[in-house]
N, C-alpha and C positions, 0 to 999 in steps of 0.2 A: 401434486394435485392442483390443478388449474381450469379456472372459468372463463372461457371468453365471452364477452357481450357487444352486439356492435351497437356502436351510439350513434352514427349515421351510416349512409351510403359506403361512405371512404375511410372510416373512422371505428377502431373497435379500443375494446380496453380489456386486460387480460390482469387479471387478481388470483392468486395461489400462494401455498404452499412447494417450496424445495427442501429437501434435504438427504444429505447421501452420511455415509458409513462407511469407514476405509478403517482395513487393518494389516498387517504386515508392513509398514511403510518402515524404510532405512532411516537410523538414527548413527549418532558417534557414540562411543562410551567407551570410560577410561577401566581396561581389563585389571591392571594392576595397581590399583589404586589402593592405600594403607588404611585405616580409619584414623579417624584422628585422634592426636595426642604428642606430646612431646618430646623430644627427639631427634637423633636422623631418621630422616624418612626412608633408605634404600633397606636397612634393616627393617624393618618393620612391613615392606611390600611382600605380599600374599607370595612373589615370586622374587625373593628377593636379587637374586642372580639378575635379574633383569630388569630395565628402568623402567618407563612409562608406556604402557600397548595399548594402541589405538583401534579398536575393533568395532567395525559396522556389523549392528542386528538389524534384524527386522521384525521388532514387538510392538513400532508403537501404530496406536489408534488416534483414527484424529474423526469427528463427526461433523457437519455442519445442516441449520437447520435456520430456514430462510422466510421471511416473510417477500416477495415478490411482486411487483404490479408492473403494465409496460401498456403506454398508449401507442397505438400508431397509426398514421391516418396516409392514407394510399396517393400520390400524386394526383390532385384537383388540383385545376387552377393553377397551375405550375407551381403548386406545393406540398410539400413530403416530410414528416416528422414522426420521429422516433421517440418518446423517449421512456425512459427505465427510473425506478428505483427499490432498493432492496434493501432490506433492513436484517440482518443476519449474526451469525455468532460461528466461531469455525474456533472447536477446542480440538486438544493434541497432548501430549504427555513427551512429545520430546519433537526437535526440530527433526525436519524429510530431506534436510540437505547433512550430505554425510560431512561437510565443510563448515556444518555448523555447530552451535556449542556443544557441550557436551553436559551430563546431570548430571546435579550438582553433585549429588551420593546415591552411587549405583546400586544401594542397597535399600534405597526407600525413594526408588523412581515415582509412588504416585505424589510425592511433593513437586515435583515440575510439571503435573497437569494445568492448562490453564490454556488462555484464548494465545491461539498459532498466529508463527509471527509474521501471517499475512489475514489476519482478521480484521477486517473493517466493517466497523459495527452497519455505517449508514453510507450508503454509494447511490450517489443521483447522477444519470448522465441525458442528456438532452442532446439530438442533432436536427438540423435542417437543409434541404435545401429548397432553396425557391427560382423561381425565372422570372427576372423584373418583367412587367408587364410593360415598361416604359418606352417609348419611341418604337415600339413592335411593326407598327404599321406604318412608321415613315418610308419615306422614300432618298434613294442618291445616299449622301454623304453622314447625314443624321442617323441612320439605321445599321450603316455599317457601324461607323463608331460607337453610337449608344444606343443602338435596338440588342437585343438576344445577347444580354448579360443573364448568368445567373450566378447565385449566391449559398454561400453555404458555410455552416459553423456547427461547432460539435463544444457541447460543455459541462464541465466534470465539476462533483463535489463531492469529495469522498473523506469520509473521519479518518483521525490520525493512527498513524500504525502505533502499534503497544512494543513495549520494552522492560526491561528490569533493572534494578539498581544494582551496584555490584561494591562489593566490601575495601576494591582495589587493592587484595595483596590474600596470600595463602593463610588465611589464619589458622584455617582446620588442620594445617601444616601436614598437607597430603602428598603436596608436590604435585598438584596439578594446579589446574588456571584459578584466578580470582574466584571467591566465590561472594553469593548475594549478599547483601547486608541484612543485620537486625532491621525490620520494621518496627517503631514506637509510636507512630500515626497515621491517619490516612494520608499523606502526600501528596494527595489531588488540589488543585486548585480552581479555583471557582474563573470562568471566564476573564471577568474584569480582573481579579487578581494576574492570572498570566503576563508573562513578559519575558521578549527575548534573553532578559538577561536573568530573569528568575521562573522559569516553564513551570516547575513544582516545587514544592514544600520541602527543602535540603532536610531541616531540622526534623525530619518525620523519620531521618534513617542514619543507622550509625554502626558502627563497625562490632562485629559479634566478639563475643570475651575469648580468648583466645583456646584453641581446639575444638570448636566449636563450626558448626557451618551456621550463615546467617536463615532467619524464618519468613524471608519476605520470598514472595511466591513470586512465578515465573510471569511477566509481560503483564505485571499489575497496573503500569502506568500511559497514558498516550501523547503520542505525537500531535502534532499540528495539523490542523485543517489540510487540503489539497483543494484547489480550486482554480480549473484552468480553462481559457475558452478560444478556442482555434478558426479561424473565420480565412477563407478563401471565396476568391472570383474567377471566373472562367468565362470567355468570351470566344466563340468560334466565328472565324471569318472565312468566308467562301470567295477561292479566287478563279476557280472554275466548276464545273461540275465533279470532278474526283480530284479536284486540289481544294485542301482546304489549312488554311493556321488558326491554331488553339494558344490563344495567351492566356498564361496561368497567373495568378499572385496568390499565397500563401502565408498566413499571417500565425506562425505558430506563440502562442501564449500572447495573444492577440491586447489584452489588458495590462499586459506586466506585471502580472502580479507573482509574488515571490514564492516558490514551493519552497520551505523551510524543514531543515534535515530535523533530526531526532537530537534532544537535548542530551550534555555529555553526562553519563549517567553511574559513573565511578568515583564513589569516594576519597576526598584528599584531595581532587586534581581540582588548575584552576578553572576548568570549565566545565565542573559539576553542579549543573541543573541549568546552565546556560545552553542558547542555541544559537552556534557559531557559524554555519551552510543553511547556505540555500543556490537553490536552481531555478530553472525556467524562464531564466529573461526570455524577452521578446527575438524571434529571428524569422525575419522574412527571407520569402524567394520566390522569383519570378522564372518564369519557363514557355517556353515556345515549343510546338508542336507542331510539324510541317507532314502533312496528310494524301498521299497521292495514290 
């Protein structure tokens, strides 16, 4: 459900409502999985002749439900802007890639409901492009070189993706993967507290009593900002009437600023709660187009 209102001539602003409802989507789950307790675990699987079975359903539900606004103002004046932001929630009860984890215990799947693990609570993106007005109407040598430049940038801000903490070892002693850890606090941290080398609160999570699966919920915790801004130039030179060259320069992650991966988020290791990646340097490139 969406309003558009135009604020001038060139210029509208669009505020709504989005949201959609998806069901049957592919998950992974472990068919033969034991409950927990102590022991070997091959005796104890519901099949036991057989080891671990990897089987794709398709139960789960995932909804999302969006608050939405978007300016955009028409090329005036040799200028054209975009921009968007949405402020949103996107829940699920088990990952849509069949590559991805799998629940924790197949027998009380609504404990993995929680925000999917490409939920981004708030997404700002802004683009431009403009035509320097500069040296437009020179004549000879000035006009070729620095008349009918134009410019253009696109720029992203989008909150951190969510993730879970994980107990680093089989305690439930099920014979499948790691499972989550006991939660004993919130383990959010407040801005200024944050730091590469300490993202959340370690002391907030600890490894469940043994046969036990941990109670801390699925993608309780986030990632790091994203904030990147891409700026290009484009110049067309006429060297006859159907020939013409286009020099390009492209400035990707034009500020340098670092996208920083997801802090290590397993128990025991030494790079639990730390954030050790990141991406996005700076890379330019330039390109010529020859037009006949």
């Amino acid at each position: 459900f969406l309003i558009q209102r135009e604020l001038t001539g060139t210029t509208t602003l669009e505020v709504g409502y989005v949201g959609a409802q998806s069901k049957h989507i592919d998950r992974a789950d472990s068919f033969n999985l034991p409950n927990p307790g102590p022991g070997a675990v091959q005796p104890r699987r519901p099949l036991p002749m057989w080891g671990d079975i990897r089987m794709i359903r398709n139960d789960v539900s995932s909804n999302y439900n969006s608050f939405q606004t978007t300016l955009r103002k028409r090329a005036s004046k040799g200028l054209t802007i975009l921009g968007t932001y949405a402020w949103s929630k996107t829940i699920d009860d088990g990952n849509d890639f069949n590559q991805g984890d799998r629940v924790q215990d197949p027998r009380a799947r609504y404990l993995d409901r929680g925000p999917s693990q490409f939920d981004y609570t708030h997404r700002l993106t802004a683009s431009f492009v403009y035509e320097l007005p500069f040296f437009r109407n020179s004549n000879g040598f000035v006009n070729t070189v620095l008349g009918g430049w134009q410019v253009n940038g696109i720029w992203l801000v989008e909150s951190g993706r969510p993730f879970s903490v994980y107990s680093g070892a089989d305690v439930a002693n099920t014979g499948g993967s790691a499972q989550r850890a006991n939660r004993i606090g919130d383990g959010n941290l407040s801005g200024s507290e944050q730091t590469l080398q300490r993202w959340f609160d370690t002391s907030a999570f600890v490894r469940p009593a043994p046969y036990t699966y941990g109670n801390s919920g699925r993608n309780i915790l986030r990632g790091p900002w994203t904030k990147t801004f891409d700026f290009g130039a484009v110049k067309n030179f006429r060297i006859q009437e159907q020939h013409n060259i286009q020099f390009r320069a492209e400035f990707f992650s034009f500020t340098n600023t670092p996208i920083f991966g997801l802090p290590g988020s397993t128990l025991g290791t030494p790079t639990f709660g730390a954030i050790t990646s990141a991406s996005g340097n700076r890379n330019v490139q330039f390109g010529l187009k020859y037009s006949f």
